[in-house]
Backbone as ProteinMPNN parsed JSONL, in Angstrom:
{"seq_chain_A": "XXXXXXXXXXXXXXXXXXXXXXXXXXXXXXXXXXXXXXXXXXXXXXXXXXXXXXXXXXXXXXXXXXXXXXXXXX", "coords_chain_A": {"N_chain_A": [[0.862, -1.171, 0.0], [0.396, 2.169, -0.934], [1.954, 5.186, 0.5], [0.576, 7.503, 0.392], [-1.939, 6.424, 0.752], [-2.074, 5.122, 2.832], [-1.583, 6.918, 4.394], [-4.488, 8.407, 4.65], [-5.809, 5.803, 5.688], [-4.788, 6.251, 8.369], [-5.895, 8.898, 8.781], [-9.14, 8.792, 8.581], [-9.564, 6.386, 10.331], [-8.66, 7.744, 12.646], [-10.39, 10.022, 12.714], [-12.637, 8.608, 13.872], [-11.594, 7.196, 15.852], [-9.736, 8.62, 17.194], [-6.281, 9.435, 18.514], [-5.204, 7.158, 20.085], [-5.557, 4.118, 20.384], [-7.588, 1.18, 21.19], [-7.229, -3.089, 22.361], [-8.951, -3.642, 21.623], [-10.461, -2.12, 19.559], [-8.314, -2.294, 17.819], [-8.175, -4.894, 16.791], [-10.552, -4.869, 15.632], [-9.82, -2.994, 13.663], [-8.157, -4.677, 11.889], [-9.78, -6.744, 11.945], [-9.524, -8.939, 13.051], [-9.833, -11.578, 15.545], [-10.166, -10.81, 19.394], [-8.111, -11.849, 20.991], [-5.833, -12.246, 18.943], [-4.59, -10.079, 18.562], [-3.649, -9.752, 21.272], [-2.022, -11.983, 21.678], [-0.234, -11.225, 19.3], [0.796, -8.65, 20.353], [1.85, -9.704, 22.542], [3.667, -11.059, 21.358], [5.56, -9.749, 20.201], [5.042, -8.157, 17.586], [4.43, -6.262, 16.876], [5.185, -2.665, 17.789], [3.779, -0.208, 19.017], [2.723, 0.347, 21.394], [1.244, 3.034, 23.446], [0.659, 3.366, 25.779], [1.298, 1.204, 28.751], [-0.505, -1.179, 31.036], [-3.963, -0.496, 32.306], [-6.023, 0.677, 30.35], [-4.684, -1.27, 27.836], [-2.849, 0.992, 25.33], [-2.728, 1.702, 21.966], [-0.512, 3.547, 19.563], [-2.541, 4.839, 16.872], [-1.474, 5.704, 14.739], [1.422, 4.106, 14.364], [0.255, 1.926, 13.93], [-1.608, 1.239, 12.425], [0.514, 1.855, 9.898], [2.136, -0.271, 10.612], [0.515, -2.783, 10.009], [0.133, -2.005, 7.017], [2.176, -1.618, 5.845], [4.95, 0.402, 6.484], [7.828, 0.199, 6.62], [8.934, 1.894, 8.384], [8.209, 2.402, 10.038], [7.283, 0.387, 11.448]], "CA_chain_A": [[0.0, 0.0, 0.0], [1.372, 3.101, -0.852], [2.13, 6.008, 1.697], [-1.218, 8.333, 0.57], [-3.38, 5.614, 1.008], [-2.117, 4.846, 4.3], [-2.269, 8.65, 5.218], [-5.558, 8.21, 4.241], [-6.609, 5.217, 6.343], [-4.822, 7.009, 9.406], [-7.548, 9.905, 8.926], [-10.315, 7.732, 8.673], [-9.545, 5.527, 11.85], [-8.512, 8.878, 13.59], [-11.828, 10.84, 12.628], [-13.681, 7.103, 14.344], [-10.984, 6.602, 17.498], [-9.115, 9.189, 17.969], [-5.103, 9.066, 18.315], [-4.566, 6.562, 20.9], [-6.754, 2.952, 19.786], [-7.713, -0.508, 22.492], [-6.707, -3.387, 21.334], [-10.117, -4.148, 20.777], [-10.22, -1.376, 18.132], [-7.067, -2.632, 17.096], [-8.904, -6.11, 16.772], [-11.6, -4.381, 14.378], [-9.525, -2.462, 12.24], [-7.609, -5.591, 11.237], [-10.37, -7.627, 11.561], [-8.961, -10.077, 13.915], [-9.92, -11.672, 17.053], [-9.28, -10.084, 20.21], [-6.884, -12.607, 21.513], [-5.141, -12.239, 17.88], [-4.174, -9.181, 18.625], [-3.186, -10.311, 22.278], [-0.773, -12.852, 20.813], [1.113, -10.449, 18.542], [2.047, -7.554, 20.821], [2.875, -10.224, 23.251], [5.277, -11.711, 20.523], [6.369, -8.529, 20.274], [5.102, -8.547, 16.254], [4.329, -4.816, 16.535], [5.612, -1.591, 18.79], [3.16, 0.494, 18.565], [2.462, 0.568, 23.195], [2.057, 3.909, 23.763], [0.753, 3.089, 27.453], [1.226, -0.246, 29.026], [-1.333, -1.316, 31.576], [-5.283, -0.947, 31.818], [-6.113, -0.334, 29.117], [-3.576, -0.687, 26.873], [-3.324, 1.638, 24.642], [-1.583, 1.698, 21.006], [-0.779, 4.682, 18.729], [-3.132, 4.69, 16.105], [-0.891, 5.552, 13.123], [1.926, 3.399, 13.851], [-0.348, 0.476, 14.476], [-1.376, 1.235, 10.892], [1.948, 1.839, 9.444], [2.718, -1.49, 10.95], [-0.454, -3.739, 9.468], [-0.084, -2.076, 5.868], [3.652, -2.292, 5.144], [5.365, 1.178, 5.989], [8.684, 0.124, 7.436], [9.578, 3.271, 9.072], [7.033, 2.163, 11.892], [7.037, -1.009, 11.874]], "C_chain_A": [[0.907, 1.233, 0.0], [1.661, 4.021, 0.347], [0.735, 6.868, 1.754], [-2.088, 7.515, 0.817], [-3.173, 5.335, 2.27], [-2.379, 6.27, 5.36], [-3.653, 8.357, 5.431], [-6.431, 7.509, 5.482], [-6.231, 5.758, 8.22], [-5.968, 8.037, 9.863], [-8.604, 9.287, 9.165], [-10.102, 7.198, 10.16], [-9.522, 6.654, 13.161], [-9.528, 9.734, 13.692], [-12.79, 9.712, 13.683], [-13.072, 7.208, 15.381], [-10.434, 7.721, 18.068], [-7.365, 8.726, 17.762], [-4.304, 7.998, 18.792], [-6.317, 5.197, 20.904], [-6.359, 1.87, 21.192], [-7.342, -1.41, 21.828], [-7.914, -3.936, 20.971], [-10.378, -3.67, 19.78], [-9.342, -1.551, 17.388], [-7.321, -4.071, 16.411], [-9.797, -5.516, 15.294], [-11.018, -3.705, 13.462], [-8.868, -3.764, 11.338], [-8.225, -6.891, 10.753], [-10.299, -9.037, 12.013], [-9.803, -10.412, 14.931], [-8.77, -10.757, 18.181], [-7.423, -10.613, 20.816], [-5.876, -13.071, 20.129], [-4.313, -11.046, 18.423], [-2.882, -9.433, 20.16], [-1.775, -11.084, 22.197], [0.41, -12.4, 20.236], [1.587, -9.552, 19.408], [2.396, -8.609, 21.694], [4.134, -10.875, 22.942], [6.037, -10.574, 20.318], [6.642, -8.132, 18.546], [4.645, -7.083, 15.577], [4.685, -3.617, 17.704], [5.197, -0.644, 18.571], [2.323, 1.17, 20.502], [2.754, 2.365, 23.073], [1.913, 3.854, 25.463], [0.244, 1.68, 28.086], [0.0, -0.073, 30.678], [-3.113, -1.239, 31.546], [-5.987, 0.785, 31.378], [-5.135, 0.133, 28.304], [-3.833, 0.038, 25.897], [-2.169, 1.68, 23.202], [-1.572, 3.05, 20.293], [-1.075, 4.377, 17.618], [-2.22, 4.61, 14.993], [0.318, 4.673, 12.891], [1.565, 1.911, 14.002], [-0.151, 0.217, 13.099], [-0.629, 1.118, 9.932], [2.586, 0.146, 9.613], [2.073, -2.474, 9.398], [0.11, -3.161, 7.783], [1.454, -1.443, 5.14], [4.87, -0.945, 5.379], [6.526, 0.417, 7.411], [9.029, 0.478, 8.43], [8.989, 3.061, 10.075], [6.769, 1.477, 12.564], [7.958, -1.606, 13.112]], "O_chain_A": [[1.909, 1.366, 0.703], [1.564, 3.391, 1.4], [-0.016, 6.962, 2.725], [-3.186, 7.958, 1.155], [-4.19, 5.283, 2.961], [-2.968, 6.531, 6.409], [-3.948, 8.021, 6.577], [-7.324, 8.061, 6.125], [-7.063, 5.696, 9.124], [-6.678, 8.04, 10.868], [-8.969, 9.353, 10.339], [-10.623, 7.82, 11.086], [-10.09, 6.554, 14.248], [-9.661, 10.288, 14.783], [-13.733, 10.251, 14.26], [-13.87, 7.368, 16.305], [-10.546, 7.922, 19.277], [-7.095, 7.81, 16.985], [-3.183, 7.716, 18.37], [-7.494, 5.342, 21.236], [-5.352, 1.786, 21.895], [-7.013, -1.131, 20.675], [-7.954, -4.706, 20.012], [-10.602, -4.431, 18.839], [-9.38, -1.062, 16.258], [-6.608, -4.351, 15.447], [-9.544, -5.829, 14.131], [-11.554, -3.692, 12.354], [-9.101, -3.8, 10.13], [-7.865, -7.72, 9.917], [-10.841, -10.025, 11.518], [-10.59, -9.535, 15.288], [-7.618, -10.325, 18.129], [-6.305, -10.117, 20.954], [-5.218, -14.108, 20.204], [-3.156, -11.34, 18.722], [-1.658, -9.321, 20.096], [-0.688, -10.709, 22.635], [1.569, -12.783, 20.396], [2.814, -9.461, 19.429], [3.626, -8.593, 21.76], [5.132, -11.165, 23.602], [7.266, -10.643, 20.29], [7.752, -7.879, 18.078], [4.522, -6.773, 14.392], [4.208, -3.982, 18.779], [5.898, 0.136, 17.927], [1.608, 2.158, 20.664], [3.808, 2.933, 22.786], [2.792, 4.197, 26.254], [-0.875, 1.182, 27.965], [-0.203, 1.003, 31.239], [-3.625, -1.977, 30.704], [-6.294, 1.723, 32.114], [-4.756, 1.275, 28.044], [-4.955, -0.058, 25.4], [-0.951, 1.687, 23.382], [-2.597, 3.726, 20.392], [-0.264, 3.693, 16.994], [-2.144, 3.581, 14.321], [0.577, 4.329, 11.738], [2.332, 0.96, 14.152], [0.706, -0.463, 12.534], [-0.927, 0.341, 9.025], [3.339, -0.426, 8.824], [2.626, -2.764, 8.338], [0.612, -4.119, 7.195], [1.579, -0.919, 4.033], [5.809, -1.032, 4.588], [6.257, 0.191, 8.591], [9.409, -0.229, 9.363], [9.324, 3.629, 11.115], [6.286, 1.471, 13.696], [7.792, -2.761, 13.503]]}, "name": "protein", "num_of_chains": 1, "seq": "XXXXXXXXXXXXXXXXXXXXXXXXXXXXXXXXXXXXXXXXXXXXXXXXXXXXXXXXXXXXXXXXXXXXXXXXXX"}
């Protein structure tokens, strides 16, 4: 996916959540189960924590950046 289209889906998710996503929202943008999501940051398959504990919380755009291929974030 290129970089404008991922701008793109940043806006979108950020107009809906806001800057800082659960991982249940993190679950629905990808379309996963919850305990999918669960699995990967505990593998440590994205770094995207911006605050550990309840509730975790990820930063929206490099969650994104992660899922749709932009290195730089991943």
């Amino acid at each position: 996916m290129d970089n404008q289209a991922i701008e793109k889906l940043i806006e979108h998710y950020q107009n809906k959540y806001g800057p800082l996503i659960t991982l249940q929202q993190a679950a629905d943008i990808r379309g996963h189960q919850l305990q999918t999501v669960y699995d990967h940051s505990s593998q440590g398959r994205f770094d995207a924590f911006k605050r550990r504990g309840r509730p975790v919380l990820l930063e929206l755009d490099a969650y994104i950046r992660h899922l749709f291929g932009d290195s730089d974030e991943a």
